[in-house]
N, C-alpha and C positions, 0 to 999 in steps of 0.2 A: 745410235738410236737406243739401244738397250742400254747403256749409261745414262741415258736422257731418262728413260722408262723409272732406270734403279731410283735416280736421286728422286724422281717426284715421288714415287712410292716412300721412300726414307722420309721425304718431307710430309707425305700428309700422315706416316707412324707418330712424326715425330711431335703434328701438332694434334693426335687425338692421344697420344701419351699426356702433351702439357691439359687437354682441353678435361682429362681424366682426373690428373692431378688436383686438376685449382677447383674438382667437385667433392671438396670433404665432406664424412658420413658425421653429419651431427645428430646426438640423441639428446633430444629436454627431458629431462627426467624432472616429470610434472608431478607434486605431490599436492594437487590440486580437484576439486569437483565442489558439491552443492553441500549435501551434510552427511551422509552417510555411503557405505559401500555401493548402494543401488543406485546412486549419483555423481559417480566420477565419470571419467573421460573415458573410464573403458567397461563393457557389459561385466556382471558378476553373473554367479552361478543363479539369483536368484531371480535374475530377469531374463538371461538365455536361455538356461535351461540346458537341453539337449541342441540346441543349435535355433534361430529364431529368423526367419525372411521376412524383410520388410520393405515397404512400396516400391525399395531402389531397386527390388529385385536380389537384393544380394543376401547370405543368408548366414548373421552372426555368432559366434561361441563364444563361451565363457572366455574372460581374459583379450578380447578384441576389442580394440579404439571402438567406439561409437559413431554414427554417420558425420559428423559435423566433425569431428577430430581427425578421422579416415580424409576431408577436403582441405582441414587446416594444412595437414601434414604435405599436401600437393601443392595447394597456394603457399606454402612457405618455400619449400622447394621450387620452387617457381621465380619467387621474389628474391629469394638469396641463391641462388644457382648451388647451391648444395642440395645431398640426400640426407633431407631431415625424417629423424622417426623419432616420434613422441611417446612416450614412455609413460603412461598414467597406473602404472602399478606401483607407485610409491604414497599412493595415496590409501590411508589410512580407511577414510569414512567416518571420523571424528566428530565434523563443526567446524567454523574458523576457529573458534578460542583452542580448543582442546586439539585442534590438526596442527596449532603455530607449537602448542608449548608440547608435543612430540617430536616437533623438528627444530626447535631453537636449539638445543643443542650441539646439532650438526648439521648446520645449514650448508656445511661443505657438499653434502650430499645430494643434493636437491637441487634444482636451477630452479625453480617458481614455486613459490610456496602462498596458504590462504591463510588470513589472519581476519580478526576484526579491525579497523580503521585505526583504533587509539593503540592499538598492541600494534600494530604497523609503524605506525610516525615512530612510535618510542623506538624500537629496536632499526628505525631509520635513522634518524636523529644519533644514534649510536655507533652507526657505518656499518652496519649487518645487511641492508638491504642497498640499491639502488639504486639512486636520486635520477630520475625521470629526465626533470629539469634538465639536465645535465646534457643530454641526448635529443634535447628539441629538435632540430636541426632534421633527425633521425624519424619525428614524429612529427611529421604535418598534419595528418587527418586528425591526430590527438589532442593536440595545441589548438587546431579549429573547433576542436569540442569546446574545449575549457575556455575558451573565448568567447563562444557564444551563447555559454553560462555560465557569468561570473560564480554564481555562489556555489557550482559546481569545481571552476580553481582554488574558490576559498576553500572549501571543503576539506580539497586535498593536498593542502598548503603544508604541509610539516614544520618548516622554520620559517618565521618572515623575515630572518638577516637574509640569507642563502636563497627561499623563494621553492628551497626543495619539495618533491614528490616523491613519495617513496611506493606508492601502489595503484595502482590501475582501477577505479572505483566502479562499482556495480549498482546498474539501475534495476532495479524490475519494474520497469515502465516510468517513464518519464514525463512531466509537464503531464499528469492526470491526476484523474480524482481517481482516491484510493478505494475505501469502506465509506458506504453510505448504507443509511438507513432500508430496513426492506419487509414488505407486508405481504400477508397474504390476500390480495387488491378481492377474489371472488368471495371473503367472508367480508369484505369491507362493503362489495358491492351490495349484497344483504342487509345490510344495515342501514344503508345510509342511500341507496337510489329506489328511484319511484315515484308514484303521484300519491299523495294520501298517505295517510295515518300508519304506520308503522302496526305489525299486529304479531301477535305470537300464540299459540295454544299453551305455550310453558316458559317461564324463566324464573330466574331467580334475584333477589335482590342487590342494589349495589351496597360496598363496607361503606361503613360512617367514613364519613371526608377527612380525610388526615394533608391531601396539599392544596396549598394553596394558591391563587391566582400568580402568576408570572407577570403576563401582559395586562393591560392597562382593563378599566374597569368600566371608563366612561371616554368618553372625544375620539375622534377619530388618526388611526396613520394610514398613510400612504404606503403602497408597497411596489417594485417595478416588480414584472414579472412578466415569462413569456405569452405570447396571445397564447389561445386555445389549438391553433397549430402550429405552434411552436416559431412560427417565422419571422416575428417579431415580438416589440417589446410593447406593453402598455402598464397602467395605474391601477392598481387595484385596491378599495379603500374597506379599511376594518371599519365599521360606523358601531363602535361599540354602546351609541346614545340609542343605535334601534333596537336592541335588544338586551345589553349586560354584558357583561364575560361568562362564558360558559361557565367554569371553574365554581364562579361564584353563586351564582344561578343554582347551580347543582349543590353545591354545599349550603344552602340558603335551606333545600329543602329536605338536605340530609340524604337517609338512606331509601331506594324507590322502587319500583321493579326495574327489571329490565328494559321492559318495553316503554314505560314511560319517560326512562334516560335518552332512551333512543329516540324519539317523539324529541324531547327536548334538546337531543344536539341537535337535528334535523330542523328545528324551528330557527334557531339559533342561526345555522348556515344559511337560511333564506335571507332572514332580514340583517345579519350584517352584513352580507354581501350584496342585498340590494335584489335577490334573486338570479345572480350573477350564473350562478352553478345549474340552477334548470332544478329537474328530478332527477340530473347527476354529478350528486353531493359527493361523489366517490372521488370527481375532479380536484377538488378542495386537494387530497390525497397524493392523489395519482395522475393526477394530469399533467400536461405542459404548463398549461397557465394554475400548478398550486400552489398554495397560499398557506401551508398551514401553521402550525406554533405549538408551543408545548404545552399550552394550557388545552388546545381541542384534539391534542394527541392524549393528555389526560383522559379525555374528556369520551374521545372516542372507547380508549382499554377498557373505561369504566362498564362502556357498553359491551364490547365486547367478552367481559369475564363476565357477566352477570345474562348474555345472552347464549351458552351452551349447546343449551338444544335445539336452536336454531342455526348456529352454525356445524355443531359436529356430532350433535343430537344424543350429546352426552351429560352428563353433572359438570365436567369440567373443560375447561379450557386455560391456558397460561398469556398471560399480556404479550410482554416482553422474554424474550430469551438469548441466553447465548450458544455457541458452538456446543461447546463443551463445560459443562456447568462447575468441571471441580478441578477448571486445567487454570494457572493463573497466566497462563497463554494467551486464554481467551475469554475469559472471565472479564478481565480490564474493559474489552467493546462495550459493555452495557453501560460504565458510569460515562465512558466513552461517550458515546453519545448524547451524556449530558451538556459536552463544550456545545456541539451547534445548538441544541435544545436551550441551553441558556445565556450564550455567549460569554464563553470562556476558552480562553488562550492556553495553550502550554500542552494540552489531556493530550495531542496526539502530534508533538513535535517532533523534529528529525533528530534531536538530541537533548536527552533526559527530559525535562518541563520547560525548555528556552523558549525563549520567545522576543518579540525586541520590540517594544513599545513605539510612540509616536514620536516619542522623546531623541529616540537612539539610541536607548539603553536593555541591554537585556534584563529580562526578569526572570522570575522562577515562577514557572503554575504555582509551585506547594509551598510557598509566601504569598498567591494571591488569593483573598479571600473570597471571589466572586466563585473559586474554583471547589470551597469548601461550603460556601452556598447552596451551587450545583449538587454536590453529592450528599448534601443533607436532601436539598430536592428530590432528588433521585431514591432515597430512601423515605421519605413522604407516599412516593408513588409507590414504594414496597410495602408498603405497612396499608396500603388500601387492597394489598394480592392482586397489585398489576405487574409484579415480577415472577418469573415461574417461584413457582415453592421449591423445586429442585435448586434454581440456582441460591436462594436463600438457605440452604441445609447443606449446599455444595455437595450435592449429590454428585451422579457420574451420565443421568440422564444429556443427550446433546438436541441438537437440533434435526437432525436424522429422524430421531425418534417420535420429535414432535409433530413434525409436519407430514408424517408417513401415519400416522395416528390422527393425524388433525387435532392434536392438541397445543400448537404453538400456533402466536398469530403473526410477531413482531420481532426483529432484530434487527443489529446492528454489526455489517461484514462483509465481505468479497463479495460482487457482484458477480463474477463468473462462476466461481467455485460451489455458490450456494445456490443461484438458480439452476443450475445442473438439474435439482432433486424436482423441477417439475417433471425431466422424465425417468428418474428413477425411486421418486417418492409418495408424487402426487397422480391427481389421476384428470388428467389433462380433457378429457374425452368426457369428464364429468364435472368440468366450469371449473377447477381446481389450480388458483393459479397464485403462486409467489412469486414476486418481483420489485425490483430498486423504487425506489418514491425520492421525490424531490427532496432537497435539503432544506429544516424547518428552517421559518424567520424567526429571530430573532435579535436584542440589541445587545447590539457591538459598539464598546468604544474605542473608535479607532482614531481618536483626535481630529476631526472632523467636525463635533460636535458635542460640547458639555455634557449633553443630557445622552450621548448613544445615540447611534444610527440605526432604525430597527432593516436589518437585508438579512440576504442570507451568504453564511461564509461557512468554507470546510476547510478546515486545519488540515485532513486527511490529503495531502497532496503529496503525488510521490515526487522523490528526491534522491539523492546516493544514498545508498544501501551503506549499513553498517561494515559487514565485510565487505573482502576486495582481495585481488591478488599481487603480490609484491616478485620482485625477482632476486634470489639469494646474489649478495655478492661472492662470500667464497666458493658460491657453487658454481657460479660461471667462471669462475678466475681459474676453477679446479676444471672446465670443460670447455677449451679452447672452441670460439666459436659460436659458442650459445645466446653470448650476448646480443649479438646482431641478430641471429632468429629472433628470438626473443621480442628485442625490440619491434622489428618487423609485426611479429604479431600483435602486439599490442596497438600497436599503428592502425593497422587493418580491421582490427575489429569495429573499429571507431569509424573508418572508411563508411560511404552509405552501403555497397555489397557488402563489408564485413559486420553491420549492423545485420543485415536477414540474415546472414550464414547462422548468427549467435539468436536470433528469435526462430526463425523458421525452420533451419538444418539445411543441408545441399538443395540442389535445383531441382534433385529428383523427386522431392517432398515437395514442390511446388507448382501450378497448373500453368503449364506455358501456352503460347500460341504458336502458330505454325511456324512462322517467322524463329521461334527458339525465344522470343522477346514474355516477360514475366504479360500472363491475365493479372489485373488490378484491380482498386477497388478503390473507393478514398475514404479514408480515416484520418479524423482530427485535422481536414484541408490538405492533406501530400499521399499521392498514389500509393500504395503499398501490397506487395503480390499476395497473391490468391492462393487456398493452398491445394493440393493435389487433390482429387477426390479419393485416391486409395489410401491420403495423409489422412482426410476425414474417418474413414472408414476406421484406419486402425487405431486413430485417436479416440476413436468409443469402443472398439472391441478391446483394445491393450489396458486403457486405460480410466475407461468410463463415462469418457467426453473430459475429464480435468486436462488441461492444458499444462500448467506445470508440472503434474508426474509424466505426462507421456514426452513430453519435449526433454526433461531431465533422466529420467530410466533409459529412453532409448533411444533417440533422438542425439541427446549431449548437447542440447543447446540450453538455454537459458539458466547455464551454472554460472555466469561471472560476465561481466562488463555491459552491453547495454541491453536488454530485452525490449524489444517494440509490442505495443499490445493491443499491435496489429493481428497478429496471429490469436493471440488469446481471445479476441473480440468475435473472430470467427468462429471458436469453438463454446464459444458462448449461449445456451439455449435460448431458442426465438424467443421466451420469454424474460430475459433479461436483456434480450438486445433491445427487445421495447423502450422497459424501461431504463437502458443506457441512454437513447436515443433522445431522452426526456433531458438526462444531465444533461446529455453534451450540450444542446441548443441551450440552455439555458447558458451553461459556462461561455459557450458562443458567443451569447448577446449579452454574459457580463452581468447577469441578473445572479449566478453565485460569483462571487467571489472568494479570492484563494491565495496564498503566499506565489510569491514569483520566486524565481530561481536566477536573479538578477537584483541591482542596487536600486531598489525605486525610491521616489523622490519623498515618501511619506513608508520609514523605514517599518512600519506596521505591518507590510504589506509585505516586505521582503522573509522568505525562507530562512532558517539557521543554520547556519552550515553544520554540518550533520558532525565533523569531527573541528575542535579548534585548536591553532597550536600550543598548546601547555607547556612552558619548562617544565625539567624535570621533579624540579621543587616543587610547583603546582603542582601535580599529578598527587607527588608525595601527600601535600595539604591536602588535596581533595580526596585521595583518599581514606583518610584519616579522619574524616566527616563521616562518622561510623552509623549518628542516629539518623541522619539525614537519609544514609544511604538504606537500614534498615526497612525503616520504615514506609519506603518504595522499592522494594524488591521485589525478586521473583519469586519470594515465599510468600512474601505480606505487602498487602499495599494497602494504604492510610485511607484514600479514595474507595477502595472495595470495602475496607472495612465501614466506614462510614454510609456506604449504601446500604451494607446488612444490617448494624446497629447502630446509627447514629452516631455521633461525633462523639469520640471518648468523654465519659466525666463530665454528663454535661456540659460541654464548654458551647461559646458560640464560637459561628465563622473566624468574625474577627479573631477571636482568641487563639483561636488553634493556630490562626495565619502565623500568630504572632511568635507561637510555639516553636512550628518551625522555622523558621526568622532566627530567634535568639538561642531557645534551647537545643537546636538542633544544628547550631551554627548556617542555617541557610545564609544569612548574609554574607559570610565567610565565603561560601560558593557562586554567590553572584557578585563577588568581587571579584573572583579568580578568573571567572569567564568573562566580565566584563576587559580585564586588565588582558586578555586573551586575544577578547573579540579588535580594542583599541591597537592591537602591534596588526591585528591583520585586515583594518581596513585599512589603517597608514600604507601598510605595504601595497592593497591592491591602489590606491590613490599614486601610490609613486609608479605604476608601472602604466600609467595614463596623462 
């Protein structure tokens, strides 16, 4: 009996010795996060501090994985039956650009490395990184992705001989609208609702007319749009024979006061709409069922600079503004905003000014002259002082400042990020309210129709992010084991749990039910969980209510691969969820339309893929497109200059088009990409 006893004893040593064995201690040594030290995968000294507790209960230090990294590192261990620990102090706090060419050197050193898309392909294409492709098999949940958005595997197509992928590509929100237009709806509502005669004890007069009408002058269009409660669709007709075009109306009589500009939009919106809007002309605006255009967004700035004291009971007030007046970051949103204003292609594409016509060809914005039209337009309406005087001096003044002073009215930007400042700027308690507005009509030629379609469309549609994470080949070759984590993870992220883990953070940051099953919600039609009330709480004590620093500083989610904005939606202030709630139904029922992220049958309509595969000769050529590239950059761009001063040297639209076309070799460039885009629909066409 005791020899019976010994051997089962020996036997079950022998099989938690093997069962110990085949559990290798694998480390990623991740030189990976968002852009800087306070956005990797593990806390800095600048956000822990002295040690920092947060909702999961548990209480971080400097140098500690982040919540979401702390669960990756157990779901990996989980899926590959090894003890994985993840190593995010190899990361710098760089950028993709400047984090890649610190470790291209020695990528032996690193298993995962960040780059931007086209510095990725290349040093793929080269055999430095790790062809995806290769490892399908590996990736089900990932291959499910890229299948169910084509232009999402074009995207990140590296070679179309081979079919390879060299990096794991990053959404920050997907299939939505991005930057849209945004007012301040209670100086709107002043102006423009009520019975009777508009009236003021003070204003001041509007500048002599410098733009001119956009939309049409006389006959009638049709326009779809949503009802007045958004639940469906109906017709809505501009009858420009009842009254004129504002634009012209107004320029007709030159310069006036304020209040009888105001009188005369207000007349204006009655009878071409038939009295459609009531005494609330503010709907025109801000409604579900709006309707507006750039000539009565003109038409409104005029009133609004020239009506001061009535809305902020100062001398002055600013039209249009941007973020940050002297960042070229964010300088661009304002002519930005020109594309949907005048229908134009290219201003806010996934890659440099592409765009792909009806034809099936790509084009370049800055060869199309409708786009230098735009940004002559756009400086029209600056030379009447409907654009802040800061952003024309490129002062340092931002948007903060305007709307915390009541000096700014209008902009063009983040819906979540910027309606924040109703509760940290405005004064809510005193009818003070900023918020998104519908996207103007205007005509689009989308081959459909000779003359344009006049709807409304946003180019602003998110798509794959420029960065993205790739996995070093010599670095896995140098740390036996990593590759299959690796993979795994990449896998998983894509998974539907491995998408919240990467928007929301662990389960602990999230509001369960008893059952342990996620509370939900539904955004954009699919359940999506609810977040913790102590996630709310710390998400405005930590961080202000912004959704991306608090999910990136502490959190560790939303640095790489897909962000849902689901979560962001939520920490979104009630007054922008309003006017989200305006897009979406519209986008809903089809009244804006958008680029898909797929092959539709009227190529107009289809997204650019955000990276295309270039030999390495292209690349060479197109870099070597020096004026081209100058004169859109992130020191100077052609489009801002043009909104400040006019189009160089006199020239017109056409001409400059032409400029850059010839002198600037653009043609040369929509060669290269065309000859790009041709190898990588062949390829997706052969894989069907």
């Amino acid at each position: 009996m005791k020899r019976i006893l010994a051997l089962i004893l020996a036997c079950v040593m022998l099989l938690s010795l093997t069962v110990t064995a085949s559990a290798a201690d694998i480390t990623l040594r991740m030189a990976t996060g968002y852009n800087n030290a306070n956005t990797g995968l593990a806390f800095s000294s600048d956000i822990a501090g002295e040690g920092i507790t947060l909702a999961d209960g548990v209480t971080y230090h400097t140098g500690d994985l982040k919540p979401t990294w702390v669960e990756m590192e157990k779901i990996l261990s989980e899926l590959t039956g090894n003890n994985v620990v993840i190593d995010g102090s190899y990361y710098q706090g760089n950028g993709d650009a400047k984090e890649f060419d610190y470790w291209k050197e020695q990528l032996d050193q690193i298993d995962m490395v960040p780059g931007t898309s086209l510095t990725l392909t290349a040093y793929g294409d080269s055999g430095s990184l790790v062809n995806l492709a290769e490892y399908a098999d590996k990736l089900p949940d990932f291959m499910a992705y890229l299948e169910a958005n084509p232009i999402v595997r074009l995207s990140i197509t590296g070679n179309t001989e081979t079919g390879a992928i060299y990096f794991a590509p990053y959404f920050d929100g997907v299939n939505d609208i991005e930057k849209m237009p945004l007012m301040r709806i209670d100086m709107l509502q002043k102006l423009l609702d009520g019975e009777g005669a508009f009236a003021a004890d003070a204003c001041k007069d509007t500048a002599a007319p410098v733009y001119q009408p956009y939309m049409p002058t006389s006959g009638k269009i049709e326009i779809e749009t949503p009802t007045a409660d958004g639940s469906a669709t109906q017709v809505l007709v501009k009858d420009y024979d009842a009254y004129g075009n504002i634009v012209a109306k107004m320029n007709e009589v030159g310069p006036m006061s304020g209040v009888d500009a105001v009188n005369m939009l207000r007349e204006y919106i009655d009878k071409t709409y038939g009295g459609y809007y009531g005494a609330t002309r503010s709907n025109l605006f801000c409604g579900y069922d709006a309707c507006w255009d750039a000539d009565e967004m003109v038409a409104l700035l005029r009133c609004v600079v020239a009506n001061p004291q009535t809305l902020n009971g100062t001398d002055s007030i600013q039209g249009l503004f941007s973020r940050e007046e002297n960042s070229m970051a964010r300088r661009p949103d304002v002519y930005r905003l020109g594309g949907p204003l005048f229908g134009v292609r290219g201003y806010e594409s996934r890659q440099d000014y592409l765009y792909f016509d009806y034809d099936g060809e790509l084009k370049d914005g800055r060869q199309n002259v409708l786009a230098y039209e735009a940004a002559a337009r756009m400086h029209d309406i600056a030379m009447e002082g409907l654009i802040s005087s800061d952003f024309m001096t490129r002062a340092s003044t931002n948007s903060g400042m305007y709307l915390e002073n009541d000096l700014g009215f209008m902009s063009y930007d983040y819906n979540q990020t910027q309606t924040l400042m109703n509760a940290t700027k405005l004064q809510l308690d005193q009818g003070e309210k900023y918020s998104c507005i519908m996207i103007p009509v205007a005509r689009w030629y989308d081959g459909t129709n000779e003359d344009g379609v006049y709807m409304r469309f946003t180019e602003s549609w998110r798509s794959v992010k420029p960065g993205a994470w790739a996995i070093s080949k010599k670095g896995v070759e140098a740390n036996p084991g990593a590759l299959d984590v690796l993979l795994a993870l990449v896998n998983y992220v894509y998974s539907e749990k491995g998408q919240i883990l990467m928007s929301y953070g662990p389960d602990a940051f999230i509001k369960t039910k008893d059952d342990g099953s996620y509370e939900t919600f539904v955004f954009n039609g699919k359940e999506m969980p609810v977040i913790a009330d102590a996630t709310a709480e710390e998400l405005w004590s930590l961080a202000g209510g912004n959704y991306t620093n608090f999910a990136r500083r502490y959190l560790g989610s939303t640095l790489s691969f897909v962000k849902s904005q689901a979560f962001e939606y939520q920490c979104t202030h009630e007054v922008g969820r309003e006017g989200a709630a305006k897009l979406s139904a519209a986008i809903g029922l089809g009244t804006i339309k958008h680029p898909a992220l797929a092959i539709t049958e009227n190529l107009w309509y289809t997204s650019v893929p955000t990276v295309l595969p270039f030999y390495a000769s292209e690349i060479t050529e197109k870099n070597n497109l020096s004026d081209l590239a100058s004169n859109f950059s992130n020191d100077f761009n052609m489009f801002d200059e043009i909104l400040v001063n006019g189009i160089p040297n006199g020239a017109t639209a056409q001409e400059q088009a032409e400029i850059a076309e010839n002198d600037w070799s653009g043609y040369v460039y929509t060669e290269i990409c065309n000859d790009a885009w041709t190898r990588l629909i062949e390829y997706y066409n052969s894989l069907n």
